[in-house]
C-alpha positions, 0 to 999 in steps of 0.5 A: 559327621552331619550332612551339608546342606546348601544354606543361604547366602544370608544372613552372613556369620553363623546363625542358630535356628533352632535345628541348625545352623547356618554358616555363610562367609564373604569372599570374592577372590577365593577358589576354595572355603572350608568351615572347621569345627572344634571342641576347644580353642587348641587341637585339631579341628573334629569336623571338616566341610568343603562349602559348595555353594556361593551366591554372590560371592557369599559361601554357604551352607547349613548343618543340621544339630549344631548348636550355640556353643560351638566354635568353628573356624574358616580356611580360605584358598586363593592366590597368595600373591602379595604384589597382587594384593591377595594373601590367601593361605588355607593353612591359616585358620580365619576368625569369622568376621560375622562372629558373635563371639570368640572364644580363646586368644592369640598365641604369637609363639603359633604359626599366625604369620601367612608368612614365616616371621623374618623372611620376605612377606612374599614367601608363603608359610605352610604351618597350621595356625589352629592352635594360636587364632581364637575360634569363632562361636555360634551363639543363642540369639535369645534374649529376655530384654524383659521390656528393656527400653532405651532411655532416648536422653536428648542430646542436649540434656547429656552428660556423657562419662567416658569410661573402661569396663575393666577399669572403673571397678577393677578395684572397688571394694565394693563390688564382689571380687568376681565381677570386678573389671567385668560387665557384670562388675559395671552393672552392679548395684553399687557401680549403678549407684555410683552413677545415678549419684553423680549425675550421668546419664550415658557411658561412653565405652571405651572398645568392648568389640573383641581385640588382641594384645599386640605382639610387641605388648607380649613381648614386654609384658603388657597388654592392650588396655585401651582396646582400640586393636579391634579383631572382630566387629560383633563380639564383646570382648571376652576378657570382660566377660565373668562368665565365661567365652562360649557365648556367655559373654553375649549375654553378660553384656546385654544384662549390663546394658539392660541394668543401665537402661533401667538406671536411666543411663544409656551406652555409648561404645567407641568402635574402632571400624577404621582398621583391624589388629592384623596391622600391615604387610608383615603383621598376622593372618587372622581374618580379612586379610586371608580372606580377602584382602583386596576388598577389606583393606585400602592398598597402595599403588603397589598392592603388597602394601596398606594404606595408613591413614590410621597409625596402625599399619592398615586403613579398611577399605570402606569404599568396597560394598562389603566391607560398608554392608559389614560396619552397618550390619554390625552398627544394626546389630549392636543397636538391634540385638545388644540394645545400645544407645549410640557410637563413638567413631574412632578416628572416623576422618578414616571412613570418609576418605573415597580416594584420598581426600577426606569427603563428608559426602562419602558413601559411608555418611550416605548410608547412615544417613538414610539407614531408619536404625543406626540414624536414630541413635547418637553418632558421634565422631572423632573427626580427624586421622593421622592422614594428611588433611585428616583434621576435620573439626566441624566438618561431618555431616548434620546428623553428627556430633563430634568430640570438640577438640578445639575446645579442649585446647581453647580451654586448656590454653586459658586457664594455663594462662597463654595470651589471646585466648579470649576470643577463642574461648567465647565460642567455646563456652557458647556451643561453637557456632563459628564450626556448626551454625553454618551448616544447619547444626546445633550446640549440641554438635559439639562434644566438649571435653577437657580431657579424655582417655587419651592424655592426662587425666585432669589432676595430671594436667595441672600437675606436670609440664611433661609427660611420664611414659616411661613404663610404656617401653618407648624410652617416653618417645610414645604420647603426644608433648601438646598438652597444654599443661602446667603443673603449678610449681612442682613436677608431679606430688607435692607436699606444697599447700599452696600448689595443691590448693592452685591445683585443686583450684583449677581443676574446680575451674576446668570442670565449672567451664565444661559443665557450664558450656553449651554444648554436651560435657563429656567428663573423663571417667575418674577425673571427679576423684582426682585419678592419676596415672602419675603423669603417663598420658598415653596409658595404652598398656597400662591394664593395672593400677595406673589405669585403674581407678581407686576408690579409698579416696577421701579428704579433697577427693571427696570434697571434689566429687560432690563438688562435681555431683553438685555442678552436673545438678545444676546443669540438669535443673536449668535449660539455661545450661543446656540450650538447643540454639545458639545464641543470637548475640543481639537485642531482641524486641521481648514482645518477638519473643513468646509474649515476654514482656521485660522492663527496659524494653529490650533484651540480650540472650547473652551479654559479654562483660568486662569486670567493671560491669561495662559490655566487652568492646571489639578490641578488648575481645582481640587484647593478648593481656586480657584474661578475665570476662563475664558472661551474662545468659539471660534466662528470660530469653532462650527462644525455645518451647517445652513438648506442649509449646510454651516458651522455655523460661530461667534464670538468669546467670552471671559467669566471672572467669579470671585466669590472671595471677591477680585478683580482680574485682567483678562489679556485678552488672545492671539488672532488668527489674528494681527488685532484683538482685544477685546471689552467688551459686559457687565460686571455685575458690571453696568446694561449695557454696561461696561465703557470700551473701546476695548482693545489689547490682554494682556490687565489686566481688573480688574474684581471686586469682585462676577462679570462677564464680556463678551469680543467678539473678533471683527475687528480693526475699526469695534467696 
C-alpha cells in the first residue's frame, strides 16, 4: 500500500497530477471517511485509507502512483438517525460527488438500501453495497482541444435541436453499427452533415450527466431514456460511451463537442441539478444521502423525510453553501473542461426556492450572475416545478431565456382551432414582450417551441386526441391529458388522403409559425421526419424504436424535411426574422430612424391586418370567432445596427394565417412605393414554392383552409 499523504482540501473530487492524486470529499456531520480502491466494478476493495485530515469540512488526502483509470469509492461514519435528518452507514460504498466519470452501474439485487428493503427506514442495514454501487474513476484531465473554439451563435441567430444521444442515430444506417447510439455516433461525419444541412446551429442535449435505471424500470424490463435521474454531476454518461468506462468515455464526449464546434454547431446540455436518483426516505444509498444528508437535500419539518418540489421523492438543497459551490463548480467544469455551449435547467423553479416561495433573487441566480464563466454561455431555464407556485413563466432573472411554455400552448390552441386565441397568439409570434419587456429582457428570452421531448411529438399532435402510454406499465395513467391535440379524423394511422394531407398541412403550419416567430426556435429532434412514438407522450422508458428515430423515410417524410431545411434558410437570411427588440407597435417618423426616408411619410415596424387588407380593430383583436390575421413586418424599420453601426435593413414580409375550416381570400395590403409588388414565398398548402405569380397590391389570394402563407415585398422586375 502507498503511504497517505495530507493532500489538500481542494480541488474537491479526485485530481491526477501526474505523480499522484489527490482525493478530497465534502462532509460536515461525519466522525469518519475512508477512501476504497478497487480493480473492478465487483469485488472487494484492494486497498483501504482512514482520511485523517479536514479543513473545512472538506476530508483529504494524497496518494502517490495512482493513476487515471483507477476506480475508488468513499465509506462514511456518522450517526444514522433518520429523524434527525442524518443516514450515514459505513457499510455503504458512496459514489464521489466530484467524480469525473463512473465506471459500472446499479445492481438493486445488492445491499443499496441504508436500510434493509421493507422494514422501517429507520432500522440500519449492515450489508456491504460494493458490489452493486458504480465506482468512481480518477480520470486524465489532458486534452488536446486542437485550438477548439466555441461558435458563440448569438441568441437571436439560434436555432436550437433538442435531441438524445442514443437516439438520433441508434438506427442510422449511415453511421457504423459501433458508434450508433454513442457520442461518437452524433459527431460522426454523416450525423454532422445531417445538421449542417438542416440548418441548426446548437444541440441541445438531453441529460448526458451519469444517471440509473430506476428500480421500478428493472423490474419491468425497461430502462430510463430520458436521463433525467441524475447520480453524479460531472460524468458523462457512460452508456453512451463506444469506448469504454474508464475514463474513455471523458474523452468520447470532448472529441464530439470538438467535431460540433468545427461544424459550427454549439452544445447545449439539459442538467437536472434540482434533485438526485437516490429519491426519497425509502430509496437507495448511493452518494449525498450517506454523506451528508442534511446539507444536500431540503427536509421537511420532520427531517426523516424530503422536500418534493421535483416529482421525484427529493429536491436539493441549494440553500446550503456546498451544495451552490458544487452546481457551480460542475457548471465551470462542463464549460471550462468539456468546452459546451450552454445549459438547459430542468425544472429550474426548484433552484430558486429559499424557503418555500419561488424567489428570482435567490442566491442561486446571485452567483451566476456574477460568475465571469458560467454568465457568459446561454442559460436557459425550464421555469417552473411540480411545487405549488411553481410556474414561473417570465419570471427569471435578465441574464435567462426560458423554455416559453405559454407559447406552445397559445400555438397549439390556434391552430387546433379553440376561439379566442387571437390576442394570445400576437404576442407569441412577436417575442412575447407582454412576459419580458418589463424587465429590460429581449425576444430573445423566450424559447419558443411547439413540441419537446416531453409530449407528442408533431406528427402525433395532430394525429391522436389522447394519449397512448400503454407500454409505459402505468395502465396510461403516466403522461400529461393537456395536450391541446387533434388527430383530424382518425386516432393514430390512416389510410384517409384527406386526413394526411390536414395533417400534414398543419404540421407545415406549426413549423412556419415557430420558425417565423420572434424569438428563438427550438425544434424537437425528429419532428422534421415525421417521428412518431405512436401516440406515447411521456416516452420516458421507451430506450427502443419508439424513441429512436428511423431514418428509411422517404415520400412525405422527405418532402417535410426539405421543406423544414428550406424554412430555417429563410430565417437565417433575414434579421426580419430574428430581431434583437420588439416591436414598438406604432408609427414611426422614418427621418428618427437611422436617415430612412420612405414615401408616405410615416411607417409602422409591424402592421396587424384583417383579411381585407384593413388594420385589426380592438374588438376584432378580442372576437372568439376570429380565426385568421395578417401580419405585416416591415424590413425598413428593424431599429438595429450591424457590428460597424449601420442600420440593419430587409425585406418586407407579409404573413396570412387562417385556422378556419374555410377559405378565405387575403386581399394583399398597400405598399410604400408604386413600384412595388408582393411575391409569394410559400404557402403551406404544397411543400414549396406556391404556384403563384407576384401580385399588385389588393390582389384577394385565397388562402385555403388550416394554411399559411408568406408574401415579401420585392421590386417590379426583380422577382
Amino acid at each position: 500500500m502507498a503511504k497517505l499523504l495530507p493532500g489538500k482540501p481542494y480541488p474537491q473530487g479526485a485530481t491526477w497530477d501526474g505523480i499522484g492524486v489527490n482525493f478530497a470529499i465534502y462532509s460536515e456531520a461525519a466522525t469518519g471517511v475512508e477512501l476504497c480502491l478497487f480493480d473492478g466494478t465487483e469485488g472487494d476493495a484492494t486497498e483501504r485509507y482512514r482520511l485523517k485530515e479536514s479543513t473545512a469540512n472538506v476530508w483529504h488526502g494524497y496518494l502517490q502512483g495512482v493513476k487515471p483509470g483507477q476506480l475508488y469509492g468513499y465509506r462514511l461514519c456518522g450517526r444514522y438517525s433518520p429523524a434527525e435528518g442524518q443516514r450515514f452507514n459505513c457499510n455503504k460504498l458512496l459514489i464521489d460527488p466530484y467524480a469525473r466519470a463512473l465506471a459500472g452501474e446499479v445492481k438493486w439485487d445488492q445491499a443499496v438500501f441504508g436500510y434493509r428493503p421493507g422494514e422501517d427506514d429507520t432500522v440500519i442495514d449492515d450489508r456491504d453495497s460494493a458490489n452493486g454501487v458504480p465506482k468512481s474513476v480518477v480520470t486524465n484531465p489532458h486534452f488536446d482541444w486542437d485550438n477548439d473554439r466555441p461558435p458563440n451563435t448569438p441568441f437571436h441567430n439560434s436555432v436550437i435541436y433538442e435531441t438524445h444521444v442514443k437516439g438520433v442515430t441508434a438506427l442510422n444506417p449511415n453511421v457504423p453499427e459501433n458508434v450508433r447510439g454513442t457520442y461518437a455516433g452524433l459527431a460522426f461525419p454523416t450525423t454532422i452533415e445531417y445538421f449542417k444541412n438542416l440548418g441548426i446551429t446548437a444541440i441541445e442535449l438531453m441529460p448526458v450527466h451519469a444517471f440509473i435505471d430506476d428500480e421500478y424500470l428493472v423490474k419491468k424490463g425497461l430502462k430510463n431514456y430520458w436521463g433525467y435521474n441524475t447520480i453524479n454531476f460531472f460524468s458523462p454518461e457512460a452508456r453512451y460511451s463506444s469506448t469504454g468506462d474508464r475514463g474513455d468515455q471523458v474523452a468520447e464526449f470532448r472529441n464530439m463537442v470538438k467535431a460540433l464546434h468545427r461544424a459550427g454547431i454549439e452544445v447545449i446540455l439539459d442538467v437536472v441539478y434540482n434533485h438526485t436518483a437516490e429519491g426519497n426516505h425509502l430509496g437507495p444509498t448511493l452518494s449525498f444521502r450517506g454523506i451528508d444528508n442534511r446539507a444536500y437535500y431540503r427536509l421537511t419539518d420532520d427531517a426523516r423525510y424530503y422536500m418534493d418540489y421535483t416529482g421525484t421523492g427529493n429536491t436539493m438543497n441549494v440553500r446550503h453553501p456546498q451544495v451552490l459551490k458544487l452546481i457551480m463548480d460542475s457548471l465551470r467544469y462542463w464549460v471550462l473542461e468539456m468546452h459546451v455551449d450552454g445549459f438547459r435547467f430542468d425544472l429550474a423553479s426548484a433552484l430558486a426556492r429559499e424557503l418555500h416561495e419561488v424567489d428570482r433573487l435567490s442566491a442561486f441566480f446571485d452567483i451566476v450572475n456574477q460568475d465571469p464563466v458560467v454568465s457568459q454561455v446561454k442559460l436557459i431555464a425550464e421555469p417552473w416545478d411540480v411545487g405549488e407556485g411553481g410556474y414561473q413563466v417570465g419570471k427569471f432573472p435578465t441574464l435567462w431565456a426560458e423554455w416559453n411554455g405559454k407559447y406552445r400552448d397559445a400555438v397549439r390552441r390556434y391552430w387546433k382551432g379553440d376561439g379566442g386565441q387571437l390576442a394570445e397568439l400576437g404576442y407569441r409570434l412577436t417575442g412575447s414582450s407582454d412576459l419580458y419587456q418589463r424587465d429590460g429582457r429581449h425576444p430573445t428570452a423566450s424559447v419558443n417551441f411547439v413540441t419537446a421531448h416531453d409530449g407528442f411529438t408533431l406528427l402525433d399532435l395532430v394525429s391522436y386526441d389522447h394519449k397512448h402510454n400503454e407500454a409505459n406499465g402505468e395502465e396510461n395513467h403516466d403522461g400529461t391529458d393537456d395536450n391541446h391535440s387533434w388527430n383530424h379524423g382518425a386516432e393514430g394511422p390512416t389510410d384517409d388522403p384527406a386526413i394526411n394531407e390536414l395533417r400534414h398541412r398543419q404540421i407545415r403550419n406549426f413549423l412556419v409559425t415557430l420558425l417565423l416567430s420572434q424569438g428563438v426556435p427550438m425544434i424537437c429532434g425528429g419532428d422534421e421526419i415525421g417521428r412518431t412514438q405512436k401516440g406515447n407522450n411521456n416516452g420516458y422508458a421507451q430506450d427502443n424504436e419508439t424513441s429512436w428515430y428511423h431514418w428509411d423515410f422517404n415520400g412525405w417524410r422527405k418532402d417535410l424535411l426539405g421543406f423544414t431545411q428550406r424554412l430555417i434558410a429563410l430565417r437565417r437570411q433575414h434579421p426580419n426574422m430574428r430581431r434583437r427588440k420588439f416591436f414598438q407597435d406604432r408609427p414611426i417618423d422614418p427621418a428618427n430612424v437611422h436617415g430612412v426616408e420612405i414615401e408616405g411619410g410615416t411607417v409602422r415596424d409591424i402592421d396587424w391586418l384583417r383579411p381585407d387588407g384593413e388594420p385589426m380593430t380592438e374588438e376584432e383583436w378580442n372576437a372568439g370567432w376570429i380565426r385568421a390575421l395578417g401580419m405585416r413586418l416591415s424590413g425598413e424599420i428593424l431599429d438595429d445596427v450591424n457590428e460597424l453601426g449601420d442600420a440593419i435593413r430587409d425585406d418586407t414580409f407579409l404573413l396570412l394565417i387562417n385556422a378556419h375550416y374555410e377559405a378565405l381570400k387575403f386581399t394583399l395590403p398597400q405598399v410604400s412605393h408604386k413600384e412595388i409588388c408582393w411575391e409569394p414565398v410559400l404557402d403551406t398548402r404544397t411543400s414549396w414554392p406556391p404556384e403563384c405569380d407576384s401580385q399588385e397590391p389588393g390582389f384577394q389570394y385565397e388562402l385555403m383552409p388550416r394554411s399559411m402563407a408568406v408574401w415579401k415585398q420585392v421590386l417590379r422586375g426583380e422577382d
